[in-house]
C-alpha positions in Angstrom: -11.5 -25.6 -4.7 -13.6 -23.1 -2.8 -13.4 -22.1 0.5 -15.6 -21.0 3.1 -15.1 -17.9 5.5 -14.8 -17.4 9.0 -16.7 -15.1 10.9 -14.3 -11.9 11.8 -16.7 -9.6 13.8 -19.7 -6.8 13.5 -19.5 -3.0 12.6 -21.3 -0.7 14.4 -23.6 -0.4 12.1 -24.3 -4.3 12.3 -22.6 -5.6 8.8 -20.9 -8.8 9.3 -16.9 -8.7 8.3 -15.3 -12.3 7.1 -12.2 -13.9 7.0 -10.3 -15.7 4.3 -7.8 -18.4 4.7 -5.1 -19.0 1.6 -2.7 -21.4 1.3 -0.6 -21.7 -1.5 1.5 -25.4 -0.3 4.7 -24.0 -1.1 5.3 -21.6 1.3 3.1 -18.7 1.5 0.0 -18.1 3.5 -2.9 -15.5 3.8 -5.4 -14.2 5.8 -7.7 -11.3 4.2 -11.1 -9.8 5.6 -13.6 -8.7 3.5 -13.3 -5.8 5.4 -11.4 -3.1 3.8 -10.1 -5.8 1.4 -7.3 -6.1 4.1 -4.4 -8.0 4.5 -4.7 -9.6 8.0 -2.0 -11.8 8.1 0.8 -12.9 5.5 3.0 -16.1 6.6 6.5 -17.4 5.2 9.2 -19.7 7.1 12.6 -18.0 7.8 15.8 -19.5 7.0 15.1 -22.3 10.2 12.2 -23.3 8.4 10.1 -21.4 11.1 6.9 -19.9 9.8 5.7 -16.7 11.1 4.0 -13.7 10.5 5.8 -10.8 8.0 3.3 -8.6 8.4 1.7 -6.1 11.1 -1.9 -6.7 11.9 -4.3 -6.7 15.0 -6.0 -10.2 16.6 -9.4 -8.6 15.8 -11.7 -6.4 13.9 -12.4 -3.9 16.4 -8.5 -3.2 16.2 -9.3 -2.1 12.4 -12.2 -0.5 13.0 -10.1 1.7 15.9 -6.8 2.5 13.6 -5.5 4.7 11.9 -2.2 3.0 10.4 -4.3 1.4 7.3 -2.4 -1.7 8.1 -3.1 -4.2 5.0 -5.8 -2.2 3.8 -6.5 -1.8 0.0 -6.4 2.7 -0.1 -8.6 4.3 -2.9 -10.2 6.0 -4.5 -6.9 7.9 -4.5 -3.8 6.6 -2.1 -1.4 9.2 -0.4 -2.6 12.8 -0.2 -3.9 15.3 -1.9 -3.8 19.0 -0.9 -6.4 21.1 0.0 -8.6 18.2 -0.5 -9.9 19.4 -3.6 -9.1 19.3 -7.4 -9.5 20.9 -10.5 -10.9 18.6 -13.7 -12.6 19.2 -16.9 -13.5 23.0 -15.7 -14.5 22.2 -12.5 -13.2 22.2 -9.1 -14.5 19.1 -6.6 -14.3 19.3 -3.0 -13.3 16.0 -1.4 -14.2 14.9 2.7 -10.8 16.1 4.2 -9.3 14.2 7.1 -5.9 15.1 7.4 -5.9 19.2 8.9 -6.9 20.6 5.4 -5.6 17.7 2.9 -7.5 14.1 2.2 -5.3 10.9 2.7 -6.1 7.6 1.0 -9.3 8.3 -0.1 -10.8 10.6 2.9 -12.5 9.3 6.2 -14.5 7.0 4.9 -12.4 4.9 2.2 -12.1 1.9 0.6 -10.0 0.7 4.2 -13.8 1.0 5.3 -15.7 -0.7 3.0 -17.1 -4.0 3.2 -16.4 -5.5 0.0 -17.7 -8.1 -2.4 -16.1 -11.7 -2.9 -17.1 -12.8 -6.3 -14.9 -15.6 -5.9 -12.6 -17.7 -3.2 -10.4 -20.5 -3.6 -7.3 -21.9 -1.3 -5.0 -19.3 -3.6 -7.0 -16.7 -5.4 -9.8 -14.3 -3.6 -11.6 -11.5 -6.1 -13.1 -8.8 -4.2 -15.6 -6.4 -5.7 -16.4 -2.7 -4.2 -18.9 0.0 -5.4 -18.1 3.4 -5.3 -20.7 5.8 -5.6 -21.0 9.4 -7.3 -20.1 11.5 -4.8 -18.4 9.4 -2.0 -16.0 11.3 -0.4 -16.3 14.2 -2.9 -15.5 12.1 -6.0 -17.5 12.4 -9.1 -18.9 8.9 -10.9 -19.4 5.4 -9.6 -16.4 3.4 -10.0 -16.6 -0.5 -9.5 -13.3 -1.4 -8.5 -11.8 -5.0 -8.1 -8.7 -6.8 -6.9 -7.3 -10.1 -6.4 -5.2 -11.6 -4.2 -3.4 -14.9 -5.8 -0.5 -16.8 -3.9 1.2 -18.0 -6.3 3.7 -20.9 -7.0 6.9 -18.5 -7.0 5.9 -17.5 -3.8 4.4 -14.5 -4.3 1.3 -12.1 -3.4 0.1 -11.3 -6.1 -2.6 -8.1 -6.5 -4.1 -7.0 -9.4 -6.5 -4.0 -9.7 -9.3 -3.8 -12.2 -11.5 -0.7 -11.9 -14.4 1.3 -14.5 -15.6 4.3 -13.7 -19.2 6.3 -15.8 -17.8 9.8 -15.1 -14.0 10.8 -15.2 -12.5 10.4 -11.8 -9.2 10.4 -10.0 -8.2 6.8 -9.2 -5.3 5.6 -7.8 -5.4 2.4 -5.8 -2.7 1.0 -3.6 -2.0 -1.5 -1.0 -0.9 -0.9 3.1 0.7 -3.5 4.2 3.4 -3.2 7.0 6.3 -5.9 6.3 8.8 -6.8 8.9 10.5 -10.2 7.9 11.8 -10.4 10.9 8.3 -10.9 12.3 8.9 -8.4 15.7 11.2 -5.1 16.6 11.6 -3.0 14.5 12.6 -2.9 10.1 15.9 -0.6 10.9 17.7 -3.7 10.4 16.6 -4.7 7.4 18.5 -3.9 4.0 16.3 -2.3 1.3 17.3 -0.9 -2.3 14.9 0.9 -4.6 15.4 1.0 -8.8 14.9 4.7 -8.6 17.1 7.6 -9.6 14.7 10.4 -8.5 12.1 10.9 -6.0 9.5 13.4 -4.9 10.1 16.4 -2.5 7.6 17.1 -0.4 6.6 20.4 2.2 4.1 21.1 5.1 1.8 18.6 4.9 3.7 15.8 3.5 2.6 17.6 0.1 4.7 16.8 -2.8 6.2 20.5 -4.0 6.0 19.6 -7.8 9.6 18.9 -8.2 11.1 15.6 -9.1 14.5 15.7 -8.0 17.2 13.3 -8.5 18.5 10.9 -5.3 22.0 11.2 -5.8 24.0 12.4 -3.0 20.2 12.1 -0.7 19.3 9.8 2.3 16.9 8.5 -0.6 19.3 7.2 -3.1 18.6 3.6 -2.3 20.4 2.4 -5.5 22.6 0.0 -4.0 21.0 -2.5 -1.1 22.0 0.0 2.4 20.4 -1.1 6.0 17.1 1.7 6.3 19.0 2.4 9.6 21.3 4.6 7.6 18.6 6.5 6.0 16.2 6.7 8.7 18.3 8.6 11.3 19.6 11.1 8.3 20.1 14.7 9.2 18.9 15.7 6.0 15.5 18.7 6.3 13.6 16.3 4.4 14.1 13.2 6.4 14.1 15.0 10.1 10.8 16.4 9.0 8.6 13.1 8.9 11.0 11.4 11.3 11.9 9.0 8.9 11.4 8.0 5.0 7.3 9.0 3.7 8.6 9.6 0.1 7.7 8.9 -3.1 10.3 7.3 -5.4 9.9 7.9 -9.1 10.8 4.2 -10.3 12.8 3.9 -13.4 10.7 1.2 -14.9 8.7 1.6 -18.3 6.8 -2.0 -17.1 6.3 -4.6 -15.0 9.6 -5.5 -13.5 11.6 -5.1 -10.6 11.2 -1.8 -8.3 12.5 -3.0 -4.8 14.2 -5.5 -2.8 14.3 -5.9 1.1 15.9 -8.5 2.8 16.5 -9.2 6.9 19.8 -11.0 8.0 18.2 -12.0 10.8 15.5 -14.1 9.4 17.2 -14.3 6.0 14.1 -13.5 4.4 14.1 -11.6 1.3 11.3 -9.8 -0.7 11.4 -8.5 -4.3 8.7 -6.3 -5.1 7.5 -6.2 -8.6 4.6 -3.7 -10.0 3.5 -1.7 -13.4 3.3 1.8 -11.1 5.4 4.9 -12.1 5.5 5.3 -8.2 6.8 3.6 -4.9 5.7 5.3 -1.4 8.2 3.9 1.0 6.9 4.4 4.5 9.2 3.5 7.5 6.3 3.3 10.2 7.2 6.7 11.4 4.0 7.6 13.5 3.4 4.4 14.5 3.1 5.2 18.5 4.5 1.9 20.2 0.9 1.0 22.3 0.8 -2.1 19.9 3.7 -1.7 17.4 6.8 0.2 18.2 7.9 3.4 15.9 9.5 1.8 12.6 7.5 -1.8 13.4 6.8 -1.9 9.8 8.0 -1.0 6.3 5.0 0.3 3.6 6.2 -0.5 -0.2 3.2 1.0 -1.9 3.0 1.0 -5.5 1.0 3.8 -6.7 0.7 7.0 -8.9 2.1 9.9 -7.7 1.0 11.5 -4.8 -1.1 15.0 -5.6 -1.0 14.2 -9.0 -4.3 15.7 -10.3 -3.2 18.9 -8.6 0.5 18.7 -11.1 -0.2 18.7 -14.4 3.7 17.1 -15.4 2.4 14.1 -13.1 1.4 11.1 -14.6 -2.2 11.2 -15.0 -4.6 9.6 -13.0 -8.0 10.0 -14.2 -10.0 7.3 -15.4 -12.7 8.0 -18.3 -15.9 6.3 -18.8 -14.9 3.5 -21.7 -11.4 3.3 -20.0 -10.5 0.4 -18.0 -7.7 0.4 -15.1 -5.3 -2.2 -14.7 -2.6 -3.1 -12.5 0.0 -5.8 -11.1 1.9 -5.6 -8.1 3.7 -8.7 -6.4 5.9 -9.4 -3.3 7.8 -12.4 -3.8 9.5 -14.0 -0.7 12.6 -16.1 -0.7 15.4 -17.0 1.2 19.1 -15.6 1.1 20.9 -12.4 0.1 19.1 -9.6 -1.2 20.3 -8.0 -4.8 
């Protein structure tokens, strides 16, 4: 069945944003904007039966348009950072739009978060978004038409997967920014989180991953074994005390899709398994949010991704996309009820 949108405000620049309602019956509901192909709202009951909200957003689209915190928004044409915004590729070096001191951050000022995108198609449970991404935005070389779909699903799930072509090679490296809290207010330092990875990135000034992959043992970032982010969070260790938190990312130990994280809240007895294809998980512990709206820690970012940097580490996975190519990519959060694993 198709569905209609609602209105969800003006840009500056007078294009009109929408408004998505989905509705799976089972136990799963959405909102998502056209706008930045962003998450607005994501609904499951707690262990009461109790719907409410397990994700951060604002009441409006002039809170989107005014943030900085990414919060639902599809990041591309390359999520987390990369230094000196600029790159080196088939004997060239590219300058991207920097707008993070000296590095670019999810795509540059102007990313996909800001992007009004496409719906090719909208039903109760599935919504397909469409964006164009011309040769040279940001400092990227081709046009890339990029697409993904949100499906709730009957297991519960959100379901997003990323298609994406590009006529000129091209960085690309999509993810998604949701804040979860399943408790649905305070803050996530309550919440109990394990990650299926034995190594994770290190990174320096900048939040810039240093090129070595080291392994979690004996870290604040072994999350092995399910441990309350509390623990981790308020670690002594340099690499923690210098982001005020967790901003990592976690080399999963996964050849496939399968199984790369679980969170669950006691105190809503919500749980969430996180599934994806990615080689990478950024786990973001809401660190610099600044507690006008959403205190520090309000939300917990499980982004699926490449690595951060990569097209400026050659042992990276790569993350260029060549004309006759096509990207694809799952990623789900499934909610349920009970003990995490």
């Amino acid at each position: 069945m198709t569905i209609e949108p609602t209105p969800f405000g003006t840009l500056p620049d007078g294009r009109t944003a929408s408004l998505y309602a989905l509705d799976n019956g089972r136990g799963l509901r959405a909102a998502v904007s056209d706008y930045g192909a962003t998450l607005i709202d994501l609904q499951t009951p707690d262990r009461t039966g109790q719907w409410g909200s397990v994700t951060l957003g604002y009441p409006d689209l002039q809170g989107y348009i005014d943030s900085k915190w990414y919060l639902g928004a599809v990041c591309g044409r390359f999520a987390n950072r990369i230094a000196g915004a600029r790159f080196f590729l088939d004997g060239r070096t590219y300058s991207l739009s920097a707008n993070q001191g000296e590095n670019q951050l999810h795509g540059g000022p102007v990313g996909f978060d800001r992007a009004v995108w496409r719906v090719r198609e909208a039903s109760l449970t599935r919504l397909v978004l469409e964006h164009l991404s011309l040769d040279g935005d940001q400092g990227y070389p081709g046009n890339l038409r990029v697409r993904v779909t949100y499906t709730l699903t009957d297991s519960n799930s959100l379901k997003l997967e990323y298609w994406a072509v590009a006529d000129k090679p091209t960085p690309f490296n999509p993810t998604h920014h949701a804040y979860f809290n399943l408790s649905g207010q305070g803050d996530v330092l309550g919440h109990r989180m394990s990650v299926r990875a034995s190594r994770y990135l290190p990174t320096g000034e900048g939040s810039i991953p240093t090129g070595e992959i080291l392994g979690v043992k004996g870290t604040p970032f072994d999350f092995r074994h399910s441990i309350q982010l509390a623990e981790r969070v308020k670690d002594k260790h340099p690499h923690v005390q210098a982001v005020g938190g967790i901003d990592h990312c976690f080399v999963l130990d996964l050849k496939r899709l399968g199984l790369a994280a679980v969170v669950d809240d006691p105190a809503s007895g919500r749980v969430m398994k996180v599934f994806t294809d990615m080689p990478g998980l950024q786990v973001y512990s809401g660190n610099y949010l600044d507690g006008k709206l959403f205190p520090r820690h309000g939300g917990l970012c499980l982004e699926t991704q490449f690595f951060p940097d990569a097209p400026n580490h050659a042992h990276f996975p790569s993350t260029i996309l060549r004309p006759g190519s096509v990207f694809r990519s799952v990623t789900e959060y499934r909610f349920s009820l009970g003990a995490g694993l």
